[in-house]
Structure formats: structure tokens, C-alpha cells
N, C-alpha and C positions, 0 to 999 in steps of 0.2 A: 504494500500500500504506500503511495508517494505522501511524502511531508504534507502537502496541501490538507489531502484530503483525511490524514491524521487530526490535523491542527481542526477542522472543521468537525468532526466527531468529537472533538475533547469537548469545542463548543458548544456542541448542541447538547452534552452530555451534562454539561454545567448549566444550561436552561431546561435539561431535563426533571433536574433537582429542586427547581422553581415547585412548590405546593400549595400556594395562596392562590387567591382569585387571579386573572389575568386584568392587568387594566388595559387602556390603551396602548399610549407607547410600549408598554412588552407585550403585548398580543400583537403589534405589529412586527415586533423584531421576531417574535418567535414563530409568526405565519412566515416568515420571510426563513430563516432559519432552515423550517420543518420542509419547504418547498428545496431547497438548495439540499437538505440530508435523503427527500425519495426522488432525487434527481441524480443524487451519487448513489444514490442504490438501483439505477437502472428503468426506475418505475413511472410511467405515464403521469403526469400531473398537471402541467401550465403551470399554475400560481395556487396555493393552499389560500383558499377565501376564507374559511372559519375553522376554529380551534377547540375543539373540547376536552379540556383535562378529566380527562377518567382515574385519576391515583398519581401519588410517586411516582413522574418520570413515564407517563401514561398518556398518551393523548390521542385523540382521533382529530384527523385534517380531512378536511372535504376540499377536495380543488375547483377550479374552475373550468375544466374539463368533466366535472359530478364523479369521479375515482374518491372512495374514501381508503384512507389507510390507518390502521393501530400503529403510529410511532410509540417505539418503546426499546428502554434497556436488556436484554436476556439477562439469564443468570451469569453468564459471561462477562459480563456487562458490557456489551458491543451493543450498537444500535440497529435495532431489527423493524422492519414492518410487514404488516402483512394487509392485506387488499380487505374491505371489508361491503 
């Protein structure tokens, strides 16, 4: 895995740990965020338009293409999604 996209997981790893409501300005960096981590994971999306934290490091993005995905930590703790 190149430096870039290291530095970009540690990222989002560190807004994954965010547990409090989202307000604006961090619901906008972290739809921004979550659109750039299922773009490095290969996955259809355009732009992540809404964000719902489901738990610690848990969250469902709906994009603007309608693909929803579960972004989330594994026991690994590598950043996984899956299509939902």
C-alpha cells in the first residue's frame, strides 16, 4: 500500500473514532472523507451526500449515485465497507 493512501486510512481512522453527534462542519469533512476512503476501496460512489453514525467508528454513507455503504473499522482494524 503507497504512503498516500496509508496517510488517508490513518485519517479517516481518526474521524472514525468521532462518537458525538455530527454537526456541520464535521459532517462535511467526514462526507468528504468517507467519499475519498470507498473511492480507495474501489467502490462506485460520486460524492457521499449523507452520513449516519451507526456506533464507534460505524457509519452508513449514501452517495449520490443512491450506493449505500457500512464504512467501518474490522477487528483488524483496517477500514472495510460493504455495499448495503
Amino acid at each position: 500500500m503507497n504512503s498516500k493512501i496509508q496517510i488517508r486510512t490513518l485519517l479517516l481512522a481518526g474521524l472514525l473514532s468521532f462518537t458525538g453527534p455530527v454537526i456541520s462542519a464535521e459532517g462535511d469533512a467526514l462526507a468528504k472523507d468517507l467519499t475519498s476512503t470507498i473511492s480507495l476501496l474501489g467502490l462506485p460512489c460520486g460524492q457521499v451526500v449523507n452520513v449516519v453514525t451507526q456506533g464507534n467508528r460505524d457509519y452508513i454513507a449514501t452517495c449520490s449515485d443512491k450506493n449505500r455503504y457500512r464504512i467501518y473499522l474490522n477487528p483488524q482494524g483496517k477500514v472495510a465497507a460493504e455495499k448495503r
